[in-house]
N, C-alpha and C positions, 0 to 999 in steps of 0.2 A: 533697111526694110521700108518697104512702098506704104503710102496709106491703103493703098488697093488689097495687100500680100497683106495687112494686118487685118483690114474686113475679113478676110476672106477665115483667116484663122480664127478671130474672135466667132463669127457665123459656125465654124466648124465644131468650136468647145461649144457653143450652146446648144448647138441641134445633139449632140452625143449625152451631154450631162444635166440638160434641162427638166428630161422626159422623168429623167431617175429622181432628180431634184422634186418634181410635183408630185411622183407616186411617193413619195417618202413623207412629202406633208398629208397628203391623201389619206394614209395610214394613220399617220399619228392624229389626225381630226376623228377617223371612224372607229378606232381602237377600243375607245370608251363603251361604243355600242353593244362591245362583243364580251365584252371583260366583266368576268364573275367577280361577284366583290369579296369569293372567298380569295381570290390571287392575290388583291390589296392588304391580306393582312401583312402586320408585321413579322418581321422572320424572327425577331429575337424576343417578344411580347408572348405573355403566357397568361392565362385566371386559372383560377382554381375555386371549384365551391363545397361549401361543406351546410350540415348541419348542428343545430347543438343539441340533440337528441335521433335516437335510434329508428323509436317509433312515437306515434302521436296517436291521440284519440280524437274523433273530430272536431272535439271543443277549445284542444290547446295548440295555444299562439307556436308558431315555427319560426325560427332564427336561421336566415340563410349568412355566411358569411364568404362573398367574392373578395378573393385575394387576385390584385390585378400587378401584375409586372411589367413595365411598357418598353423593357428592352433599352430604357434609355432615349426612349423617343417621347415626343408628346401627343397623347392620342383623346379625342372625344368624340362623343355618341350618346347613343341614348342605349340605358342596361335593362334588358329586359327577361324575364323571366316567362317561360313557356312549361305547360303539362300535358304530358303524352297519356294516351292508355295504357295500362295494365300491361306489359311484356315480361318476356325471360330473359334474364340478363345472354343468355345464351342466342336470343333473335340477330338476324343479322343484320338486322334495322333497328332499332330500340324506338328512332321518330320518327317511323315512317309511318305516314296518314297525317291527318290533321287532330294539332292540338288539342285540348279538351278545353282551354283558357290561357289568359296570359294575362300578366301584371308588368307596369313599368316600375322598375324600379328608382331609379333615378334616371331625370332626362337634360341630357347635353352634357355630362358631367366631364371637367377637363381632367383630365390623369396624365400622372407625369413621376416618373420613379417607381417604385411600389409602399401599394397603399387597400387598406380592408375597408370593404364597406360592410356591414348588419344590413339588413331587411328583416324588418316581420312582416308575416301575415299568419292566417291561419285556413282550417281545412277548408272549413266553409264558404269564404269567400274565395276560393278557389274555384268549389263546387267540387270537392272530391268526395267521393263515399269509400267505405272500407276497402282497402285493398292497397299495391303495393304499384308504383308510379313513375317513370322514369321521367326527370325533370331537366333543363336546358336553362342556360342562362346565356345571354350574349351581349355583345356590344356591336352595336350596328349605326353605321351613318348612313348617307344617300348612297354611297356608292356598296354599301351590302354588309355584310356579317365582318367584323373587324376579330372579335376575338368570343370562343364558345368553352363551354364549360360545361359539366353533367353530372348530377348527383341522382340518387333515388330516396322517395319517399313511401313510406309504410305509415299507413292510416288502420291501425284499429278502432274497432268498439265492441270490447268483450261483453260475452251476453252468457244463456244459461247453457249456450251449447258444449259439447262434447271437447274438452281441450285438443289443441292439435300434438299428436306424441311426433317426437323429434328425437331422432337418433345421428351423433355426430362422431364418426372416426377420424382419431386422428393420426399418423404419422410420425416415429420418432426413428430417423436412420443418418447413416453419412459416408461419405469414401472411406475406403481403408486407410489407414494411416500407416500401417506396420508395411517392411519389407517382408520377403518369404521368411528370414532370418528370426525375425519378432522385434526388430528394432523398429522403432516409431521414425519418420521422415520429417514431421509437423507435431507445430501442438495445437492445430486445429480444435480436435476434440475436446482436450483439456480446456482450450479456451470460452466453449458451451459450459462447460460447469463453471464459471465462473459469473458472478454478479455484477460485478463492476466496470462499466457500465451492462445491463444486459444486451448480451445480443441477441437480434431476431430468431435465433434456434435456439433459445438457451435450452437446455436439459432441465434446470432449476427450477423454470417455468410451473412446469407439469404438479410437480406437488405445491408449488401453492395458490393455483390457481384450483385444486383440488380441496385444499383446505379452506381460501378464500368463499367456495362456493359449494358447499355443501349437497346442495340441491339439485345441481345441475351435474348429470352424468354422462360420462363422456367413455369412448369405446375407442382404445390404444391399438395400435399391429405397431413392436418394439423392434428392430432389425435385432435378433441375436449376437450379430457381428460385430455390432457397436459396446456392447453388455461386454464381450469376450474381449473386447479393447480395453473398454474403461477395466475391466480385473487385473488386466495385466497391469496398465498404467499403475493401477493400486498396489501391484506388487511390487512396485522399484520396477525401473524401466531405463534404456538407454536411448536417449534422442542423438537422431546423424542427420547434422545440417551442412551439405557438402562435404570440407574436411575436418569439420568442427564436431567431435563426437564427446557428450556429456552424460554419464551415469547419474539418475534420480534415484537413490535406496526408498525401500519402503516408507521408512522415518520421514521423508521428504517432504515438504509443504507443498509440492503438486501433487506426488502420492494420497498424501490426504486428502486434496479435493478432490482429484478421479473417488477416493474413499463414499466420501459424503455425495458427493454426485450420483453414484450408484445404491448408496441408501437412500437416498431422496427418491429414486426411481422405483425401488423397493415394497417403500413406505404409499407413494402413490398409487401403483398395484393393489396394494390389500387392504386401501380406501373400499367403505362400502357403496362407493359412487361412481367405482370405475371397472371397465372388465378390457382383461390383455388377449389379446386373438395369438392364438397360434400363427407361425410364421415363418418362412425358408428360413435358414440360416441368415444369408446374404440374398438382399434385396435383387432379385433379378428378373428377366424375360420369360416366366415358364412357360408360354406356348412355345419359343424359341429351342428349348431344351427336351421339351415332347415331338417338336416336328422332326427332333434327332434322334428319337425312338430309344433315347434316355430314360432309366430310372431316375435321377441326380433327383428329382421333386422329391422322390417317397423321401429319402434319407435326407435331404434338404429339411425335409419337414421335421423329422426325426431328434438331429442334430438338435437343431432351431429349441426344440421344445424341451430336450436336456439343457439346452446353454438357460433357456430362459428360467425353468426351475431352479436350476444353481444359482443363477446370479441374482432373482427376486425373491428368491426362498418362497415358490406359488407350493401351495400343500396341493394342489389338485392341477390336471390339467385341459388345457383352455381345451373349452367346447368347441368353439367358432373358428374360422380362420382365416385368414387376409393371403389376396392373390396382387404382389405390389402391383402397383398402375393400373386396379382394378380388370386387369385383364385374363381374363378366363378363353379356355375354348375346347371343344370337343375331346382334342388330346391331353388338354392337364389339367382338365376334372377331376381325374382319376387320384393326381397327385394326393388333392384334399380328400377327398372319399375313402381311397384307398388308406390313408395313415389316422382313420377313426373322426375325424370333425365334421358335426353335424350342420353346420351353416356357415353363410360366406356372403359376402358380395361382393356385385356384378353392375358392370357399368350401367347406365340405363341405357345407352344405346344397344346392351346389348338382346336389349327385348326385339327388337327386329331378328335376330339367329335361331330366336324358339321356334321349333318345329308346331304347326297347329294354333289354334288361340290359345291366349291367358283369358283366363276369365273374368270381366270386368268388374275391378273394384279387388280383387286379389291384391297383398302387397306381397307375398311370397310364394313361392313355386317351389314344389320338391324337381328337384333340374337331374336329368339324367345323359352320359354319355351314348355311345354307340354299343358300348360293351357293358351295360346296365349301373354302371356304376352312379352312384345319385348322392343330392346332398341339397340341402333347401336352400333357396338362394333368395337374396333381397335387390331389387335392384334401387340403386342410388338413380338420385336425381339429378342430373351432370348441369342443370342450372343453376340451383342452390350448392354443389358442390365446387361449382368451378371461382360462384362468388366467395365462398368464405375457405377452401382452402387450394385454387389451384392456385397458376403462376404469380397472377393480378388479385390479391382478395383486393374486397369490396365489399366488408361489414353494411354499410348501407343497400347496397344490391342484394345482399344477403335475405336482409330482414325483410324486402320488400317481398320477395320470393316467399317468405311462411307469411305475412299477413293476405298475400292473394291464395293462400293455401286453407287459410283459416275461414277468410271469406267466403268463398267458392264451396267450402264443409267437402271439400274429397275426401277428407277422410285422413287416417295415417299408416303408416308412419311414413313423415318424410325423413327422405336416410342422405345424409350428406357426407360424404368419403373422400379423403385425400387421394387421390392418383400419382398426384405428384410428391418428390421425397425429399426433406422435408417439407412440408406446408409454408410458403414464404408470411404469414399472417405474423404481424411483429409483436411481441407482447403486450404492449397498449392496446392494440385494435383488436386483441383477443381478450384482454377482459374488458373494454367498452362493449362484447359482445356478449360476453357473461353476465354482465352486470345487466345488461337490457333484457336478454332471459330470465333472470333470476327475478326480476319486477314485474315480468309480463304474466296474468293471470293464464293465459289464454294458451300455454306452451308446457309440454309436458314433458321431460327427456327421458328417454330411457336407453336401459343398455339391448347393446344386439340379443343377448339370451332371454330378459324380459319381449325386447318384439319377438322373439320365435315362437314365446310361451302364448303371448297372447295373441297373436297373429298366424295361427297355425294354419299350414293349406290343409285345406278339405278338397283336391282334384290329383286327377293320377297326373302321376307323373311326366313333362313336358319334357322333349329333347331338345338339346342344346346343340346347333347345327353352324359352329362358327369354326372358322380357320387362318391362319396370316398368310402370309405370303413368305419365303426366308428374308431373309436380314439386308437391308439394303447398304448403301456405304462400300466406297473401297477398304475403307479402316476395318468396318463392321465385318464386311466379310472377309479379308484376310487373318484378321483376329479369330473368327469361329472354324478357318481349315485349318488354325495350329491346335484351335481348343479341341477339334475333334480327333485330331493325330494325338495328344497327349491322351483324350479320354480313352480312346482304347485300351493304353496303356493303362490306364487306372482301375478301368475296369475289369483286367486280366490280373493284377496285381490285388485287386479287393478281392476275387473267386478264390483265390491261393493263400489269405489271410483270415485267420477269424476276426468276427462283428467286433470283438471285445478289446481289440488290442488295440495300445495306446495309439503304435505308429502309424495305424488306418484312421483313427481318428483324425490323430494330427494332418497325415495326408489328404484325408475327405476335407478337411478345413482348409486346406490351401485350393486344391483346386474350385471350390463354390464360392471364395473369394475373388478366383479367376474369372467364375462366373456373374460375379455381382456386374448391372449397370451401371456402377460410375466407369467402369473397367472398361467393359463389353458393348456396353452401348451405342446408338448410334449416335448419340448427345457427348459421347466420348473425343477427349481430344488427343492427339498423339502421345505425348507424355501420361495419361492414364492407361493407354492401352500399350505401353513401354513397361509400365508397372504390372499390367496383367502378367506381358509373356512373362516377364519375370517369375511369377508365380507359375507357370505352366511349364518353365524352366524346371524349375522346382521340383514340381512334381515327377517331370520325366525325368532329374536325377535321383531322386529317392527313390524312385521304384526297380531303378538303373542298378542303383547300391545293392537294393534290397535283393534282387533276383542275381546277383552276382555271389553271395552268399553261397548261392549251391552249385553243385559238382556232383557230376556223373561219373564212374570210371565201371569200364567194360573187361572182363577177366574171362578167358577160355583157357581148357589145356591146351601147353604146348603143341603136345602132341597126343592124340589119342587112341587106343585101339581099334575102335569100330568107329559108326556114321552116328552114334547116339554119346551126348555127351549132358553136360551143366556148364552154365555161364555164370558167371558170378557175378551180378550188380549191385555196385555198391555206390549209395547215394550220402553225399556228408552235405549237412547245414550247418553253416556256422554263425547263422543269426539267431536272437535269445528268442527265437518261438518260434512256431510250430509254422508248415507248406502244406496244404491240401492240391496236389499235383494229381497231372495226366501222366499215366508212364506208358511210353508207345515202345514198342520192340518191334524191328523187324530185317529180312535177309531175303537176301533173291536167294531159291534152294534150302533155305530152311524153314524148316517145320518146328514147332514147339508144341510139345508133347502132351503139355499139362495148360490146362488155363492159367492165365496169372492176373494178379490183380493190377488192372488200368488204373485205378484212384487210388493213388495212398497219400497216404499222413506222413509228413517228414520230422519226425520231433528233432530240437538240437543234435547235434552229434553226426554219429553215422545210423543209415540202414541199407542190411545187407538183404538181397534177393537171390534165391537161388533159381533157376529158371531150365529144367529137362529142355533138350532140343535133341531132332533129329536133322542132319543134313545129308544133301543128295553129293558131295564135295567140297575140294576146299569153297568155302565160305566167306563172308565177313557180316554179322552180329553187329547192329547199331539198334542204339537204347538212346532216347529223350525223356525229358520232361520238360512237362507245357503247363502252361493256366490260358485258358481261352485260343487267341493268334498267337499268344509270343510261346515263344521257344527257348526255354530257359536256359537249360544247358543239354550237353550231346557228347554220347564217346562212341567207338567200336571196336570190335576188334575181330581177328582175322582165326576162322576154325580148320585146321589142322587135322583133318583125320587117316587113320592108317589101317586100311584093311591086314587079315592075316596074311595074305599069298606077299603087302609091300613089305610088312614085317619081316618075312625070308631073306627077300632081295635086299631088303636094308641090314639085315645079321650077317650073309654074306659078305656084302660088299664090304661094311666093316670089318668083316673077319681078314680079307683078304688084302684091306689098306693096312690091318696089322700085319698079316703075313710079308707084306711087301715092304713095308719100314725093316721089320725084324732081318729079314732075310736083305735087304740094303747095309744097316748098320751091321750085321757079324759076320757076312759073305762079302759083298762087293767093296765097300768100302777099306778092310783088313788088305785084300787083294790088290788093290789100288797102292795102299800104302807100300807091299814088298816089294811091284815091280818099281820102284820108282829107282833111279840110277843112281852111286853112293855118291856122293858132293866129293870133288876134287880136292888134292891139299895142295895147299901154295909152294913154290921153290925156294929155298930160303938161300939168299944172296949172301 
């Protein structure tokens, strides 16, 4: 290669890769200018803040404690501390506006592993006045906010006014456990009654945080279904864990804790500090089931309200009643109205659906449907409700929500309600919330029937003008067009059985298990909603069994004289109780003479009908029986009738197949035999 031929190539890579070369330093010089210093944070660094008290009065010292985690890196700055205004945990901003103050906590501090730092201060030099605070902590260098944290602060200073009344419902539910069979799949369940160590849903929980706290009253919605688990558990039960199948008899040391689990539940029921809401059976969607022009709610509720007296031994039953995921709407109003419960609550968002104004400063509304049906309604406040029991509690967002309640004097009652089933609030963080209750002058609980008593509406009656949309989800909606093809079925199958028997019992149980949301929902994953059909399986075998039990059979004469004769239907059941059927008859050309009865009762055994009819000729006679669309069973049979003039012609014609046999065997046949020629004899050789 020439020195020329090498210029010329060296000249040719620079002009190409030069230009890219300067834009690339270009970038990384100006980069700095554009760059938020939230992108600088560390990716594997984390703080966390807390306090060592609930709430404060404005005289006492506050203990912030920053737990800093640096991912493994070494990080400094300066930690600072910032106070917003008054918000709802629920705002979609909590800092947005400017500060009210700020304090350095510590400045340039090197951190390296993880490590807590304490801060005091207190209200005053804050500058805060009563109320409830959403608070920031950060670490920040020149280049911007390195790592943030957030707690809330509730400042009282109780004086002579009016305490604030607080009403807290809680939640106590869970998946099904059992197959359609009654065999248990888990010992989930069993594992909430259990102490050691507690888990964040313990069952256990509830009474002694009942007995712990006297004072503080608290308002249950129980899932019936769970109650109807734990009894069986108590009864000896069979656990199927794939192919591992294990019998627990009654005597059993899990039997006895499902035992005590369920008198613990009992016991905490007929506490004078606590009251149980009425409640479906199995925790579900009831708009979902009203937009299907279902009854499932009335009897849902029904069920619900027998299991619950059985199993808490309640001498009375609940006044109030719980609509899970506090969702109500125009069509399953009715459910609660209709089955006798005089109050309930209602999301707070659901005060935007009321037809008209509320009257301001009202906390209860007598709430009515389209079809008049009414029931007083409380609406929760989905702020204070989501901090202490939705997905996230957040005891300290909690509290700061009733001291800006307390401040502010609106009034009461604030009503806080689980939506969510169970309430994920771990048992520490729910008696660190007890315990701050129980010390606060300034807070007064009470149960839902207490706020009815004293918080009664004085206005007519508002309408409630709210609706969903159906079930979104591929899962969700393939799951409710099996649930709807099987309820048909059930519901033709309950018209044809009385209220009282066992096997509708047990049937209505399987299917409103079907209908529970761990199942049905749209939160549901394939393997929960694997376990539904199974139950909806269920159902549409048992009801399969059940109407196979009976039999039809259609009987005419043979043959009859004239066009007027009786049919004889005879219906046999061979299940141990009783059919309330449709009996339909009917024939192209016939007439039936006499009324007969459409609705009968089919007691075991047989029952025979006899049924006049006239026909215009031969015929054929078909008889069913129905409950609702299905079609139970079916026979016919075919009418025969013989006028006098076919009578003649049928005696003759007989007469004369006699005469003609007769006259065959003694005439032709004799005849036949003489002429026949004599058999030869052989020649004998």
């Amino acid at each position: 290669m020439t020195v020329t031929t090498m210029h010329i190539s060296l000249v040719r890579v620079a002009t190409t890769w030069l230009p890219l070369f300067l834009l690339f330093i270009l970038l990384a010089l100006i980069s700095p200018l554009f760059t938020d210093g939230s992108l600088a944070q560390p990716a594997d660094a984390s703080m966390t803040v807390t306090t060592d008290e609930l709430v404060y009065q404005p005289g006492d010292d506050i203990t912030f404690s920053i737990t800093i985690d640096t991912g493994g890196q070494a990080l400094s700055g300066d930690l600072m501390l910032e106070v917003y205004p008054p918000a709802s945990p629920r705002a979609s901003d909590i800092f947005d506006g400017e500060s009210l103050g700020d304090e350095l906590i510590e400045a340039g501090p090197d951190l390296a592993g993880e490590q807590t730092i304490d801060f005091t201060t207190d209200a005053a030099s804050l500058g805060l006045e009563p109320g409830g605070y959403p608070v920031k902590v950060t670490l920040v260098d020149d280049g911007g906010e390195l790592l943030a944290a957030s707690t809330w602060l509730a400042v009282v200073a109780p004086d002579q006014r009016q305490p604030l009344d607080l009403v807290m419902l809680f939640t106590i539910s869970g998946p099904p456990e059992r197959n359609p069979g009654g065999d248990f799949l888990s010992t989930g369940l069993l594992d909430r009654c259990r102490n050691q160590p507690p888990p964040a849903d313990s069952l256990l929980q509830h009474l002694q945080i009942t007995t712990d706290y006297p004072d503080i009253k608290t308002v249950y919605a129980i899932e019936p279904l769970l109650l109807d688990q734990l009894q069986d558990l108590g009864d000896g039960f069979t656990l199927r864990r794939e192919e591992e199948v294990t019998d627990y008899p009654a005597d059993s040391m899990e039997a006895a804790d499902a035992k005590a689990c369920l008198e613990s539940l009992g016991d905490m029921a007929a506490a004078d500090n606590t009251e149980v809401l009425s409640s479906p059976y199995a925790f579900t969607r009831l708009p979902l089931l009203a937009k299907q022009g279902w009854s499932d709610g009335n009897s849902q509720y029904r069920i619900g309200d027998d299991t619950l007296a059985g199993a808490l031994l309640l001498t009375t039953a609940p006044a109030g009643a719980y609509a899970p995921g506090l969702e109500i709407t125009t069509d399953s109003l009715r459910y609660m109205a209709a089955t006798g419960n005089d109050y309930t609550v209602l999301a707070g968002s659901s005060r935007a659906d009321i037809a008209g104004e509320l009257k301001q400063g009202d906390v209860s509304h007598r709430i009515r449907d389209i079809s008049g049906e009414r029931i007083t309604g409380f609406f929760a406040d989905d702020g204070a409700s989501a901090a202490l029991l939705g997905r996230n509690p957040d005891p300290a967002a909690f509290m700061a929500v009733l001291a800006n309640a307390y401040a502010t004097g609106e009034g009461g009652p604030l009503l806080v309600a689980a939506a969510a089933s169970p309430p994920a609030l771990s048992v520490d963080s729910r008696d660190r919330v007890y315990r701050a209750l129980s010390e606060a002058g300034w807070v007064n609980t009470l149960t839902l029937a207490e706020a009815r008593d004293r918080y009664r509406p004085d206005t007519e009656p508002v309408t409630l003008l709210r609706y969903i949309d159906p079930t979104a989800g591929y899962l969700a909606q393939t799951y409710y067009q099996r649930l709807s093809q099987v309820h048909g079925r059930y519901e033709d199958y309950r018209a044809a059985v009385d209220s009282h028997e066992p096997v509708l019992l047990d049937l209505s149980k399987l299917l409103f298990t079907a209908e529970s949301d761990y199942l049905a929902g749209e939160e549901a994953r394939p393997g929960d909603v694997n376990r539904g059909l199974e139950y909806l399986d269920a159902v549409e075998r048992i009801t399969g069994d059940e109407f196979d039990s009976l039999k039809i059979d259609v009987d005419t004469p043979w043959l009859q004289r004239d066009m007027d004769g009786t049919a004889t239907i005879t219906i046999s059941n061979s299940a141990p109780h009783a059919f309330n059927l449709n009996l339909t008859l009917e024939g192209d050309g016939v007439e039936l003479t006499e009324d007969y009865q459409t609705e009968i009762r089919v007691e075991p055994g047989a029952e025979t009908i006899r049924v006049p009819f006239r026909t215009d000729g031969w015929n054929r006679l078909s008889a069913s029986v129905s409950s609702g669309d299905t079609v139970i069973a079916e026979d016919s049979a075919v009418i025969h009738p013989i006028s006098g003039r076919v009578w003649i012609v049928i005696i003759v014609a007989v007469a004369a197949l006699v005469a003609g046999g007769l006259y065959y065997f003694f005439v032709i046949r004799p005849a036949g035999v003489s002429r026949r020629p004599p058999k030869s004899k052989g020649v004998a050789k």
